[in-house]
C-alpha positions as CSV (number, residue, x, y, z in Angstrom):
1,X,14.6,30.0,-2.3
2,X,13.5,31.7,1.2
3,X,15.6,32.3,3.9
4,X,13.7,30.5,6.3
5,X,13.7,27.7,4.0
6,X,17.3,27.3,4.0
7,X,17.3,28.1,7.9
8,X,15.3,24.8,8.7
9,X,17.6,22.7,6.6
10,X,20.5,24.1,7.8
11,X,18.8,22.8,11.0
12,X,18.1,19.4,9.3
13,X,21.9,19.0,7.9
14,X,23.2,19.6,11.2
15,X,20.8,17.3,12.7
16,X,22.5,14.5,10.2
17,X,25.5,12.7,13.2
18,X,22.7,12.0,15.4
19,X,20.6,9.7,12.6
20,X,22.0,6.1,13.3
21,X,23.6,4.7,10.5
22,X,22.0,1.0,10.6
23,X,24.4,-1.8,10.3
24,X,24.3,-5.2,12.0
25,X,22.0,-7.1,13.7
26,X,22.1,-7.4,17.6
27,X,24.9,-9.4,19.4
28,X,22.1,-11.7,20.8
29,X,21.7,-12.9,16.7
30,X,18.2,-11.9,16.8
31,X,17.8,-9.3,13.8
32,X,16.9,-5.7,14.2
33,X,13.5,-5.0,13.4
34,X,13.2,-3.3,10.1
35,X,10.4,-0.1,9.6
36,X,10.1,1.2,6.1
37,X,8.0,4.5,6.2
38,X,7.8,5.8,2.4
39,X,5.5,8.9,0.9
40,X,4.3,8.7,-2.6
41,X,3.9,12.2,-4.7
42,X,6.5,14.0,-2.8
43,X,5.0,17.7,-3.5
44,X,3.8,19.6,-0.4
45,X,6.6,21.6,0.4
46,X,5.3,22.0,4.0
47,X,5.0,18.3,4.2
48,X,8.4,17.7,2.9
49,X,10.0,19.7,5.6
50,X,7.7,18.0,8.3
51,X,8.5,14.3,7.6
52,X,12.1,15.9,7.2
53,X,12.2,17.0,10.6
54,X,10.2,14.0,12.0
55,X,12.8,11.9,10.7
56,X,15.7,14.0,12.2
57,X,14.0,13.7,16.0
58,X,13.6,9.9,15.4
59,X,16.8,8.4,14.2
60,X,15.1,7.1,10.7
61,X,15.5,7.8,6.7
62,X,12.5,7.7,5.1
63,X,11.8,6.6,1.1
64,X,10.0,9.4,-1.4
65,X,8.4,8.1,-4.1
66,X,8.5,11.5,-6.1
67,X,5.8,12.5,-9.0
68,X,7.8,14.2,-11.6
69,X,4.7,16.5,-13.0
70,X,5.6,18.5,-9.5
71,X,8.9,19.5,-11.0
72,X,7.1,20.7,-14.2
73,X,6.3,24.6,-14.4
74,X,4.0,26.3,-17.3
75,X,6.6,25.9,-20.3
76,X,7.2,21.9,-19.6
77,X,3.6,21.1,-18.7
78,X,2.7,21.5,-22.6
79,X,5.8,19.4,-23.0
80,X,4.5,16.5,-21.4
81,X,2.5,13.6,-23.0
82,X,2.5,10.1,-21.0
83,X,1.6,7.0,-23.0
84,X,-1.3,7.5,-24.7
85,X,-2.6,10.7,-23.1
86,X,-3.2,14.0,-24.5
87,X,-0.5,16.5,-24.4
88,X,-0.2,18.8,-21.1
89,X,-2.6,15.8,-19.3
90,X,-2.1,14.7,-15.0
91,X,-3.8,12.9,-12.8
92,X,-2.3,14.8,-10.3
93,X,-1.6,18.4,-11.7
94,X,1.4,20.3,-12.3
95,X,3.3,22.5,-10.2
96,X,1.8,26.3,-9.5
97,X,5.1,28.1,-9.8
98,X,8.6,28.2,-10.3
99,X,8.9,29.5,-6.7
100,X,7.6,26.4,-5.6
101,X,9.4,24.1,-7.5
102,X,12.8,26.0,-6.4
103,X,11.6,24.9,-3.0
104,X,10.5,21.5,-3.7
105,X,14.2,20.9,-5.3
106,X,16.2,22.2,-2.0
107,X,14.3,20.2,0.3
108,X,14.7,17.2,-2.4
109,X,18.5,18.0,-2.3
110,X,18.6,18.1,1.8
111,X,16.9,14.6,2.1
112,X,19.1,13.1,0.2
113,X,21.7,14.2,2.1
114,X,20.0,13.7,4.9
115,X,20.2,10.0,4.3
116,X,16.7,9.6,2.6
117,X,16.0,7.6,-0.3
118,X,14.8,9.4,-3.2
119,X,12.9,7.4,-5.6
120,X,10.5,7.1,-8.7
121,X,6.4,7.5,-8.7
122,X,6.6,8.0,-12.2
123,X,5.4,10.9,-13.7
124,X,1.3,11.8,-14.0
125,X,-0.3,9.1,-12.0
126,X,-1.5,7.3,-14.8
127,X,-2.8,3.5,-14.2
128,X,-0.1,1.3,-16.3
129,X,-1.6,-1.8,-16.1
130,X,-2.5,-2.3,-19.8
131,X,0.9,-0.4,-20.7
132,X,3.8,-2.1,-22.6
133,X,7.3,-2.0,-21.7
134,X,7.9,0.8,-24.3
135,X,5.2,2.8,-22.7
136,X,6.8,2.2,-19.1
137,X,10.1,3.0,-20.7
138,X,8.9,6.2,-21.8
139,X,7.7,7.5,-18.8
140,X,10.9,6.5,-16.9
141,X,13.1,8.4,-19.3
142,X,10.6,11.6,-19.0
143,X,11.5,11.4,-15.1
144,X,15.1,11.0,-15.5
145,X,15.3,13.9,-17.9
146,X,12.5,16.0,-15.8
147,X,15.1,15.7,-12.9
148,X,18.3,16.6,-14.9
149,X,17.2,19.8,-16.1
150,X,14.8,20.3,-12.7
151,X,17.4,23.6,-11.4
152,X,18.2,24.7,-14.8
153,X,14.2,25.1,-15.9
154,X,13.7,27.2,-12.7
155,X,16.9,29.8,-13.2
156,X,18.9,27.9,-10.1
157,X,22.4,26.5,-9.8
158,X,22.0,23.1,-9.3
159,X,24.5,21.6,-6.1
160,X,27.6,19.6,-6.9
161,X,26.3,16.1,-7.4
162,X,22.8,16.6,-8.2
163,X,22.9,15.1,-11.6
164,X,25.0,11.8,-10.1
165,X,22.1,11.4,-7.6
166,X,19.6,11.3,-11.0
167,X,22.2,9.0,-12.9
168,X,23.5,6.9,-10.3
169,X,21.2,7.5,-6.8
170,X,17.4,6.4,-7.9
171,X,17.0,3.1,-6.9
172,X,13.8,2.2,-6.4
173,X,9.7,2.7,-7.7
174,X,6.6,2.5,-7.0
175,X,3.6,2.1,-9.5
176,X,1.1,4.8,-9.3
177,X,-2.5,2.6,-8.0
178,X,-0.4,0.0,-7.1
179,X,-0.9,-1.2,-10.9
180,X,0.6,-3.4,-12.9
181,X,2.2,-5.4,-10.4
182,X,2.3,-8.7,-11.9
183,X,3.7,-6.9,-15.1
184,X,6.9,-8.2,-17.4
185,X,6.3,-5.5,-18.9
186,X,7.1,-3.4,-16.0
187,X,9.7,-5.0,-14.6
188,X,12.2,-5.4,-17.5
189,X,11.4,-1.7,-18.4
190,X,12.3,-0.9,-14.7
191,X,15.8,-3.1,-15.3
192,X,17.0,-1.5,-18.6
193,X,15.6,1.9,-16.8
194,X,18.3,1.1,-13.7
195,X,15.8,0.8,-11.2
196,X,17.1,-1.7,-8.2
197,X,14.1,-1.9,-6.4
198,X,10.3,-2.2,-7.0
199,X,7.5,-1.0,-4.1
200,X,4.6,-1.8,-6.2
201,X,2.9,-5.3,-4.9
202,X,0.7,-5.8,-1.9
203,X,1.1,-8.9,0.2
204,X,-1.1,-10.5,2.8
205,X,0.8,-9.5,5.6
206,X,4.3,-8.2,6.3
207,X,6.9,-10.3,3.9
208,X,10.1,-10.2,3.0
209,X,10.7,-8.8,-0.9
210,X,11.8,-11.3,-3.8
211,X,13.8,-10.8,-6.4
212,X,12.3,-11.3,-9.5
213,X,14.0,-10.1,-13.0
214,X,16.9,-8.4,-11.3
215,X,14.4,-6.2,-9.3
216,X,14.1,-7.2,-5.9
217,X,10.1,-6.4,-5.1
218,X,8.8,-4.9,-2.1
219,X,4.7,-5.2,-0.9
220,X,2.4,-3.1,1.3
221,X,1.1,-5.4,3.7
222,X,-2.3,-5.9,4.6
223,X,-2.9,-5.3,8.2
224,X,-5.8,-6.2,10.8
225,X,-7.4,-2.2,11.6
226,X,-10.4,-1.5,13.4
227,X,-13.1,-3.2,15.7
228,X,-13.8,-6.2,13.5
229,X,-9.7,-6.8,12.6
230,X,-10.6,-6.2,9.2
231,X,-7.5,-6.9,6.8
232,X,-6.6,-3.1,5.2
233,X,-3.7,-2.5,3.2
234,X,-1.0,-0.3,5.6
235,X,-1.6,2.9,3.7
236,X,-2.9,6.3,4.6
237,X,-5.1,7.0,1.8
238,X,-7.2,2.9,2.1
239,X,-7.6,3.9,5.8
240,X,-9.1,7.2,4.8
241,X,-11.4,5.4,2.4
242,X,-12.4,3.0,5.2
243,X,-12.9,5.1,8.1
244,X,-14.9,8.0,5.8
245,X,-15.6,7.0,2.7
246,X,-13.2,9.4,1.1
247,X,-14.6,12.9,2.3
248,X,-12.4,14.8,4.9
249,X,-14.1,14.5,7.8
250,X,-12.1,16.8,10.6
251,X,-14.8,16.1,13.3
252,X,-14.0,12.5,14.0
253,X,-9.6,13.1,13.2
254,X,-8.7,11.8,16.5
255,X,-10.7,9.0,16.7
256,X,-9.3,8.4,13.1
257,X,-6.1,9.0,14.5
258,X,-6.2,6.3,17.2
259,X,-7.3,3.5,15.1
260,X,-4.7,3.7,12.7
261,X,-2.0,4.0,15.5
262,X,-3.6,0.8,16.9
263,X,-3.0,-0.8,13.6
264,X,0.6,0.3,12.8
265,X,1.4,-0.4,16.5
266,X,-0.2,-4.2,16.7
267,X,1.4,-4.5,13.1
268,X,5.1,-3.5,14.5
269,X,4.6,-5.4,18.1
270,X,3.4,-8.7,16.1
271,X,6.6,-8.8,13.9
272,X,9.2,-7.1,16.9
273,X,8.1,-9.9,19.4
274,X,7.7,-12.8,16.4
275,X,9.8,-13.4,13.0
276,X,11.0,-10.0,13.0
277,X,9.9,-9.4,9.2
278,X,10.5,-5.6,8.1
279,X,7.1,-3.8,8.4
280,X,6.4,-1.4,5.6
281,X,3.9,1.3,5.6
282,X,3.4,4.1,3.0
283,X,1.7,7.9,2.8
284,X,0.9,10.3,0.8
285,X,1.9,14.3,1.2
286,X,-2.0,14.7,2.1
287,X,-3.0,15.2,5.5
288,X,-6.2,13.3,4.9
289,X,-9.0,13.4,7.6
290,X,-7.2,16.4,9.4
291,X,-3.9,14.8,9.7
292,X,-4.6,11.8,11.5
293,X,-2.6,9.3,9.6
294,X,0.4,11.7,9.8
295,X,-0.3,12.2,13.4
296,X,-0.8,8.2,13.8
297,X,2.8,7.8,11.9
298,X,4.3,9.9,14.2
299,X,3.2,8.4,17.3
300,X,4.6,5.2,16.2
301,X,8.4,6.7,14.5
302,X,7.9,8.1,17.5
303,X,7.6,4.9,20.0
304,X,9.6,2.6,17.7
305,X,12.4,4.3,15.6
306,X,14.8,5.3,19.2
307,X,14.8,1.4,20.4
308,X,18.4,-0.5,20.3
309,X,17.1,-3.4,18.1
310,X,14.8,-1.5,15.9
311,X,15.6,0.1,12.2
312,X,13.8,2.9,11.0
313,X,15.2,2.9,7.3
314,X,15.1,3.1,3.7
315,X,14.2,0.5,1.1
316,X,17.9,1.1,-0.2
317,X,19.2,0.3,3.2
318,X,17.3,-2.4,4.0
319,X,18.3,-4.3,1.0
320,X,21.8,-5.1,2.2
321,X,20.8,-6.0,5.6
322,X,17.8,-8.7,4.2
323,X,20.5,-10.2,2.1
324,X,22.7,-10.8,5.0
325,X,20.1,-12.7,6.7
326,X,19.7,-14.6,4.1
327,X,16.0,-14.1,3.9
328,X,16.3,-12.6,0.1
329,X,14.3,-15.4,-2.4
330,X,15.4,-15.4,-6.4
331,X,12.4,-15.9,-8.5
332,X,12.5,-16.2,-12.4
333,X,10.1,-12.9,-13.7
334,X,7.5,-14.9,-16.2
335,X,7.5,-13.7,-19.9
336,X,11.7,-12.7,-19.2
């Protein structure tokens, strides 16, 4: 692991006291505004230590959703078959090197202890919505034992309490594609896998989660963006299909930029000034159309995350507050 690597979490750990720990609600009774910022994939090392240090300036925790294949080097690659995929087979690729992955663990280690939650994106990005609960089950277990042996694989000592964040410290997951979100399947392999929390469904606007099957389920919101208010789901990567199609186009970033700060902001100010239900927005470690989403996010961690009766947190610190509003609905999972 580099030196300067260790340098800037140094930095980060000792930035730790000043990140508010997020309790009650105001005096006045009115809750605290809840923000969940989350990032699915987890790879870019650069990107890990800028959301890192974003969230230090700020006052929030953030949630990872982390692909496993990014912890994989050479030997494991061939190792790996998800349900009912050839062996060695990612949508999303593999690590490069052992280097990398050495790095990719340290700044996995100093979020957590940073306060972040670290959580599951499954493994290859593979679409699950036609897979059974075995299948789900499968890939679950390859992430668990991907992380346990994660320092080991790459010649590192692993820190003291490493493998009680694996057994014990993974609450929550988020489908890859969004799929399978009306699943049984999926939701009673995510129980007996000790998942706490699913991030997988898509509401029509900001909503508080339900608990369904013992897994209290979280939803992307859809959100009014552009000129015409157009409904778009609060994520990077459908705001990069809307405003370009999909290509990278650098040329028109800021303009990029602006409307989805518009968007996140309106989305935030109608909930902070209304009902006060926690607004939830996720990325990707791609800084798609020249970094205007990131830049957009930024802005409004930025704006939001320092004010008295705002929270900037996790989906595992959130939980506990929702349930003491009493906002938390119980709903029987069909097919359980």
């Amino acid at each position: 692991m580099s030196r300067s690597f260790l340098s800037l979490s140094l930095v980060f750990s000792l930035l730790i006291p000043a990140v508010a720990t997020h309790a009650a609600d105001e005096p006045s009774g009115k809750p605290k505004q809840l923000v969940m910022i989350s990032f699915d994939g987890a790879h870019d090392n650069a990107l890990w230590q800028k959301s890192r240090e974003m969230a230090a300036r700020n006052g929030a925790h953030f949630t990872y959703f982390l692909s496993c294949t990014f912890l994989m080097n050479k030997a494991a690659k061939k190792a790996y078959q998800a349900p009912h995929q050839k062996p060695g087979r990612s949508n999303i690729g593999f690590a490069q090197s052992d280097e990398e992955i050495r790095e990719r663990l340290g700044n996995i280690w100093h979020a957590h202890l940073e306060g972040h939650d670290i959580s599951s994106h499954a493994c290859g990005h593979f679409d699950g919505r036609q897979w059974s609960e075995a299948d789900w089950s499968a890939e679950y277990a390859t992430f668990h034992q991907t992380l346990k042996s994660a320092w080991k694989g790459v010649d590192l000592e692993e820190p003291n309490g490493w493998q009680d964040l694996v057994d014990h410290g993974i609450h929550g997951f988020r489908a890859p594609y969004l799929s399978a979100t009306e699943g049984a399947d999926m939701i009673s392999a995510e129980k007996k896998a000790g998942f706490t929390y699913d991030a997988s469904l898509v509401t029509k606007g900001p909503a508080m989660p339900v608990e369904e099957g013992g897994i209290i389920r979280f939803g992307l919101p859809l959100i009014p963006e552009g000129p015409r208010d157009r409904p778009i789901i609060g994520m990077d990567y459908n705001l990069f299909v809307r405003h370009s199609k999909g290509e990278e186009d650098k040329v028109d970033s800021k303009e990029f930029e602006d409307r989805a700060y518009a968007a996140f902001s309106r989305a935030f100010e109608h909930q902070y000034s209304g009902d006060r239900i926690p607004l939830q927005l996720g990325f990707h470690f791609v800084e798609m159309n020249g970094g205007a989403y990131w830049r957009a996010l930024d802005r409004l961690v930025s704006d939001v995350c320092h004010r008295q009766d705002v929270a900037c947190v996790s989906y595992s610190e959130a939980i506990p507050l929702i349930r003491a509003r009493g906002k938390l609905q119980t709903t029987p999972a069909s097919g359980l």
